[in-house]
Structure formats: C-alpha cells, structure tokens
N, CA, C and O atoms as a Tripos MOL2 file, in Angstrom:
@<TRIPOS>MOLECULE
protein
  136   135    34     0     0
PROTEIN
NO_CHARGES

@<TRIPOS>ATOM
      1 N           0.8380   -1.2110    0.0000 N.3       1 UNK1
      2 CA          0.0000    0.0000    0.0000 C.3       1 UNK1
      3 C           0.8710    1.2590    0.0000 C.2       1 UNK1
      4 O           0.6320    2.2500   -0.6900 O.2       1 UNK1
      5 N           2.2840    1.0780    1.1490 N.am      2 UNK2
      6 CA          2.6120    2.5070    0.4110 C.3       2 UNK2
      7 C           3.1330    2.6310   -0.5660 C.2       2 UNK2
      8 O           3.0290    3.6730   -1.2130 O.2       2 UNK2
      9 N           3.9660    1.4340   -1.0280 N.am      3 UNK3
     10 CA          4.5740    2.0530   -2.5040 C.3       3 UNK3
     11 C           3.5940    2.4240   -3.3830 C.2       3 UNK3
     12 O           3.7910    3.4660   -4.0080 O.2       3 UNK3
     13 N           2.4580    1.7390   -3.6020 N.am      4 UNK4
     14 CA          1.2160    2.5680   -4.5200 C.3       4 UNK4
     15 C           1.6310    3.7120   -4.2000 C.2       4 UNK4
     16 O           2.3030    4.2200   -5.0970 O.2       4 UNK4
     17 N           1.4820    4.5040   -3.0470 N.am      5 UNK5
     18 CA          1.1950    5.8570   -3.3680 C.3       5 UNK5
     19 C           2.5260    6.3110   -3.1810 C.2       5 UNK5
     20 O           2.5060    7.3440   -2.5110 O.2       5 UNK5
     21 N           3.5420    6.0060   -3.4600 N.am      6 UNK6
     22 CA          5.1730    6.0990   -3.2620 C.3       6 UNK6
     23 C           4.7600    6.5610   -5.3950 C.2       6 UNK6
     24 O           4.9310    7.5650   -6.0870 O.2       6 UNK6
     25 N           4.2720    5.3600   -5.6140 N.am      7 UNK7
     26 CA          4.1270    5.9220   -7.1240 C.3       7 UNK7
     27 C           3.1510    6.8490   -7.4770 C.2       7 UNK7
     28 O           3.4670    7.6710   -8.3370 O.2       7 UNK7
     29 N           2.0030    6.8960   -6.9860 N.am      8 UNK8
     30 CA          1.1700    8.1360   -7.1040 C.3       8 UNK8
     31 C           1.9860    9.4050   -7.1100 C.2       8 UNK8
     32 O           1.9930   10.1340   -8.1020 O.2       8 UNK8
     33 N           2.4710    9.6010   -6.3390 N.am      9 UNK9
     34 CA          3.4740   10.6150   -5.7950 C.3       9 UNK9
     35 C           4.1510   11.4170   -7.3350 C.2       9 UNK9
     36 O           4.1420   12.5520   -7.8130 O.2       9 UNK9
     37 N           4.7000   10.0610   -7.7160 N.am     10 UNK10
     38 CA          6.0010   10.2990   -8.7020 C.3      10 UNK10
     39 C           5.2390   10.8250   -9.5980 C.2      10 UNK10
     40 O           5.5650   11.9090  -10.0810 O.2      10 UNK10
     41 N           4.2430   10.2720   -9.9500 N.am     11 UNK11
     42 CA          3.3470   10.1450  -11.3340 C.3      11 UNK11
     43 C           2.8020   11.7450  -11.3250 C.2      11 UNK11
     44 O           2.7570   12.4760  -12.3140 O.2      11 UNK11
     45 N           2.4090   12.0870   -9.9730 N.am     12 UNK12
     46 CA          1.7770   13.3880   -9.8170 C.3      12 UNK12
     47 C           2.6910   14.2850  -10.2920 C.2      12 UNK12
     48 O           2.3290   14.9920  -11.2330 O.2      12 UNK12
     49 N           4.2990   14.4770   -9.6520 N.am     13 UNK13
     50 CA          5.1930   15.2070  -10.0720 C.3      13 UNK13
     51 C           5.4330   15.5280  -11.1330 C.2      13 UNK13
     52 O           5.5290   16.6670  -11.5900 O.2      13 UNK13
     53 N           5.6480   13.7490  -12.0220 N.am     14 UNK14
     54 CA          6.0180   13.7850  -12.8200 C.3      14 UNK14
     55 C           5.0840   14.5960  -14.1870 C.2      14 UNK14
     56 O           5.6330   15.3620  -14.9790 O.2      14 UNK14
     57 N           3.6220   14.2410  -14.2410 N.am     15 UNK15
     58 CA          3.1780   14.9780  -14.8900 C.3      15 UNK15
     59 C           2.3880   16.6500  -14.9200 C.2      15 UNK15
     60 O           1.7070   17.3980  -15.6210 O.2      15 UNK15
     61 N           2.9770   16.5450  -13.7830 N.am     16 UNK16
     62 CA          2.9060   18.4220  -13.4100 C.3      16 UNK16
     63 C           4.0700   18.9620  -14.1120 C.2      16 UNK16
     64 O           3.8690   19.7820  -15.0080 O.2      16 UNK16
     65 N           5.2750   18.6000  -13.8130 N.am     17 UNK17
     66 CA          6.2920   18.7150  -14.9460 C.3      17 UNK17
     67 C           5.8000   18.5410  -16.4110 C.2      17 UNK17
     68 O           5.6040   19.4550  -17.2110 O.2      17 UNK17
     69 N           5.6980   17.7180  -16.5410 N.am     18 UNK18
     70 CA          4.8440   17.5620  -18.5770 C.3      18 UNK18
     71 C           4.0090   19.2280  -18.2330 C.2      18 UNK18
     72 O           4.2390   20.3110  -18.7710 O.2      18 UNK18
     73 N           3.3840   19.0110  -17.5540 N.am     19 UNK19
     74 CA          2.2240   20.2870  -18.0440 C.3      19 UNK19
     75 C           3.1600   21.5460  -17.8080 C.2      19 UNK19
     76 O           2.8550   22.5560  -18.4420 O.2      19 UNK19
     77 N           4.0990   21.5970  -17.0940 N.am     20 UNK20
     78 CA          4.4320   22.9910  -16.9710 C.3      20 UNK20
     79 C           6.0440   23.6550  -18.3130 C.2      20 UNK20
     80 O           6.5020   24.7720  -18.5540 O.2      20 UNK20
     81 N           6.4600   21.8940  -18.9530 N.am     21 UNK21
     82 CA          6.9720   22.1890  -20.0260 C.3      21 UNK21
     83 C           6.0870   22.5950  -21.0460 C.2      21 UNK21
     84 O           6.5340   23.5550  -21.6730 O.2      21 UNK21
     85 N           4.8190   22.1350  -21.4860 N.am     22 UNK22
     86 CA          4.3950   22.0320  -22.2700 C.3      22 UNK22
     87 C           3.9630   23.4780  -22.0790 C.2      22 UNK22
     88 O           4.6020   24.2530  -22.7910 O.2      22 UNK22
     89 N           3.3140   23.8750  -21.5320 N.am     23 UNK23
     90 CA          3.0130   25.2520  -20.8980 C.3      23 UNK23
     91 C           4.0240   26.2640  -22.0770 C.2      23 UNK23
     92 O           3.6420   26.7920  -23.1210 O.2      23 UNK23
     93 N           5.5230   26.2780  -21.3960 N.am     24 UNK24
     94 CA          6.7160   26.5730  -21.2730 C.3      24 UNK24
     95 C           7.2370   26.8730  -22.7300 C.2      24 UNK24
     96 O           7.9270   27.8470  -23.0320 O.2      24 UNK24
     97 N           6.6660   25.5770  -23.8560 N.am     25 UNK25
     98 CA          7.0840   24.9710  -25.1510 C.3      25 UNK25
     99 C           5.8530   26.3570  -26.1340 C.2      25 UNK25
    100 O           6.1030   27.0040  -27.1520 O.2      25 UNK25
    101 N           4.6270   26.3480  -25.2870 N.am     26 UNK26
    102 CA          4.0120   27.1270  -25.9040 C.3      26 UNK26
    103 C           4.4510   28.1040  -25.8460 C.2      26 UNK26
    104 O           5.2000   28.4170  -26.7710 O.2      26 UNK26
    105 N           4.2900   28.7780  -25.0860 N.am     27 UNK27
    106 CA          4.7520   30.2280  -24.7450 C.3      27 UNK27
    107 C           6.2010   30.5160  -25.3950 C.2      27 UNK27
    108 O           6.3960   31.7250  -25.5200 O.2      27 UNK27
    109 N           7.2710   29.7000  -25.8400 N.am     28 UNK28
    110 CA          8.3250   29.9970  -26.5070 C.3      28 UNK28
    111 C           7.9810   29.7520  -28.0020 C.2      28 UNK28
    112 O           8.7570   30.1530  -28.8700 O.2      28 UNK28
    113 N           6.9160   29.1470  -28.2970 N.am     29 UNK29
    114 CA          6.5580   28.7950  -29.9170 C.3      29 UNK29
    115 C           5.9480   30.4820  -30.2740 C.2      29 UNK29
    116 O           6.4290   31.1100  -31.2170 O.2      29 UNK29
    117 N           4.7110   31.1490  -29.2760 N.am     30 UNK30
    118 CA          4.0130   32.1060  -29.4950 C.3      30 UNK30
    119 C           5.4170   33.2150  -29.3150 C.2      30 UNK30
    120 O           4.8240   34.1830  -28.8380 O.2      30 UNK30
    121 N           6.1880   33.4410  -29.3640 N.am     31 UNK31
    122 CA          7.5400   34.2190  -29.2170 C.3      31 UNK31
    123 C           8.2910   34.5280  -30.4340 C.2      31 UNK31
    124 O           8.8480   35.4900  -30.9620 O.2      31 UNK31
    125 N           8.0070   33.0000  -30.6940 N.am     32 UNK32
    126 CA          9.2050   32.5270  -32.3980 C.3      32 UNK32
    127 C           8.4790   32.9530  -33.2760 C.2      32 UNK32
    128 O           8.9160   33.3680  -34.3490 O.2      32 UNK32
    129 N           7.1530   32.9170  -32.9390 N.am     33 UNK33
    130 CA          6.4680   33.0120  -34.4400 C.3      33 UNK33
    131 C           5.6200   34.4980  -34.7680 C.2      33 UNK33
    132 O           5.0650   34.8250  -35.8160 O.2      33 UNK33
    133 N           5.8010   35.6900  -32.7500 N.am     34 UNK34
    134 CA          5.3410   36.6670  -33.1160 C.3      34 UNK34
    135 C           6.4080   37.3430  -34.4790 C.2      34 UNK34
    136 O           6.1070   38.4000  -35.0320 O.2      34 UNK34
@<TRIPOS>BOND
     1     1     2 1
     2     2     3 1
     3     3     4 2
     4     3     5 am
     5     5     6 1
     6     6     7 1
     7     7     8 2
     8     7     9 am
     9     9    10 1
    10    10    11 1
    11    11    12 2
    12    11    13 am
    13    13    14 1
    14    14    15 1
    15    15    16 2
    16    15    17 am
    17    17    18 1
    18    18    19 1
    19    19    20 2
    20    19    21 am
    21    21    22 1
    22    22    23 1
    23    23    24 2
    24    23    25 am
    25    25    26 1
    26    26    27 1
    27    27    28 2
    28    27    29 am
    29    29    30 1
    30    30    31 1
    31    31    32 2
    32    31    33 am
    33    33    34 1
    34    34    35 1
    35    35    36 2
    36    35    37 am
    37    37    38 1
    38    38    39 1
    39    39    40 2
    40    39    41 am
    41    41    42 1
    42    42    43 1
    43    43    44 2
    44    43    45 am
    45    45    46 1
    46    46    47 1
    47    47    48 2
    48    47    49 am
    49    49    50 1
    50    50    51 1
    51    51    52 2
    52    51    53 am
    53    53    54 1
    54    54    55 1
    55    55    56 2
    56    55    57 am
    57    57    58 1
    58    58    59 1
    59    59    60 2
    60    59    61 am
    61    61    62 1
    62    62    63 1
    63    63    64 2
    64    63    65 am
    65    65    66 1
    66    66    67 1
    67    67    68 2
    68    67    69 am
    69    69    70 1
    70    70    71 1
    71    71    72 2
    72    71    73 am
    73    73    74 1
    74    74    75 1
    75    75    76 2
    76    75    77 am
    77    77    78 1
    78    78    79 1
    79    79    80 2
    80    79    81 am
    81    81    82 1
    82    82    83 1
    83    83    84 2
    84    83    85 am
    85    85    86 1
    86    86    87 1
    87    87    88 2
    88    87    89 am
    89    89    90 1
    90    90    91 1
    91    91    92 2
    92    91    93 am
    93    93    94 1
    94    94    95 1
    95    95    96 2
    96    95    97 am
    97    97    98 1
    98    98    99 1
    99    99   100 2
   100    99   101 am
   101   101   102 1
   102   102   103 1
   103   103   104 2
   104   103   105 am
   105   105   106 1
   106   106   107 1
   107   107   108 2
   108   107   109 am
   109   109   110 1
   110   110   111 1
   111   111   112 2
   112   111   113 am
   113   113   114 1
   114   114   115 1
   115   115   116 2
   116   115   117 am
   117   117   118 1
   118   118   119 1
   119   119   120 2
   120   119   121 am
   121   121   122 1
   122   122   123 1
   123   123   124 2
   124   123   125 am
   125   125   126 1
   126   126   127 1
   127   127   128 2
   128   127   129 am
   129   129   130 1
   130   130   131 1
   131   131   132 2
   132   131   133 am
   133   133   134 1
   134   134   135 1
   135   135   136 2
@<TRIPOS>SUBSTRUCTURE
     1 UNK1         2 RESIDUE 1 A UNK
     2 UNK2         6 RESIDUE 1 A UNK
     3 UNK3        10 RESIDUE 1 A UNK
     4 UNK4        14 RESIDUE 1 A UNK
     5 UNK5        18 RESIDUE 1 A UNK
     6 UNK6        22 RESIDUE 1 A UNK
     7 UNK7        26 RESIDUE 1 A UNK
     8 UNK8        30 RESIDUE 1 A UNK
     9 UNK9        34 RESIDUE 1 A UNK
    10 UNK10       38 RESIDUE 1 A UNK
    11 UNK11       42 RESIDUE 1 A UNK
    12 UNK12       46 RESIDUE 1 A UNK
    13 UNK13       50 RESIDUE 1 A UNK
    14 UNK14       54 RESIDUE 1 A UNK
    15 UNK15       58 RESIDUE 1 A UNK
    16 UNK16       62 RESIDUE 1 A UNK
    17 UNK17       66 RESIDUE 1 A UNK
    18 UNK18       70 RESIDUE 1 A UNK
    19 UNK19       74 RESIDUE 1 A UNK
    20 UNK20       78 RESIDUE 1 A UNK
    21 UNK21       82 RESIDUE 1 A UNK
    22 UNK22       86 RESIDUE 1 A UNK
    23 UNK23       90 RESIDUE 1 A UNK
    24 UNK24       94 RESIDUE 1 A UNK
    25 UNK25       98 RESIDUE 1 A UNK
    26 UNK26      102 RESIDUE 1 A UNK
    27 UNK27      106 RESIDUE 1 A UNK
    28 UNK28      110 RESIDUE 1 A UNK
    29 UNK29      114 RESIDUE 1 A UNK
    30 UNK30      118 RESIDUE 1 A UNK
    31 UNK31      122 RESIDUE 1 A UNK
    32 UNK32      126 RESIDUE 1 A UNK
    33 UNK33      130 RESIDUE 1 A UNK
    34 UNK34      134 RESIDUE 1 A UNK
C-alpha cells in the first residue's frame, strides 16, 4: 500500500512537470512566431 502511493506521488510530479513544459514549449513557440 505505500509504494502505490510512493508511485502516485512520482506520477503526480512527474506529470505536473509535462504540463508545466508544455506550458513553457508554448509560450516559446508564441515568441518565435510573433
């Protein structure tokens, strides 16, 4: 039971990261292409 949420954990991080590159990827595309 805790490693489940030992991985919940990671998974949460990990795709808060994805969203805040992706975020990140936009906002430098809307830059390149003003």
């Amino acid at each position: 039971k805790e490693k489940e949420n030992k991985v919940l954990e990671i998974l949460e991080k990990y795709s808060d990261g994805i969203i805040v590159k992706s975020e990140l990827d936009d906002a430098g595309a809307r830059v390149l292409y003003n």
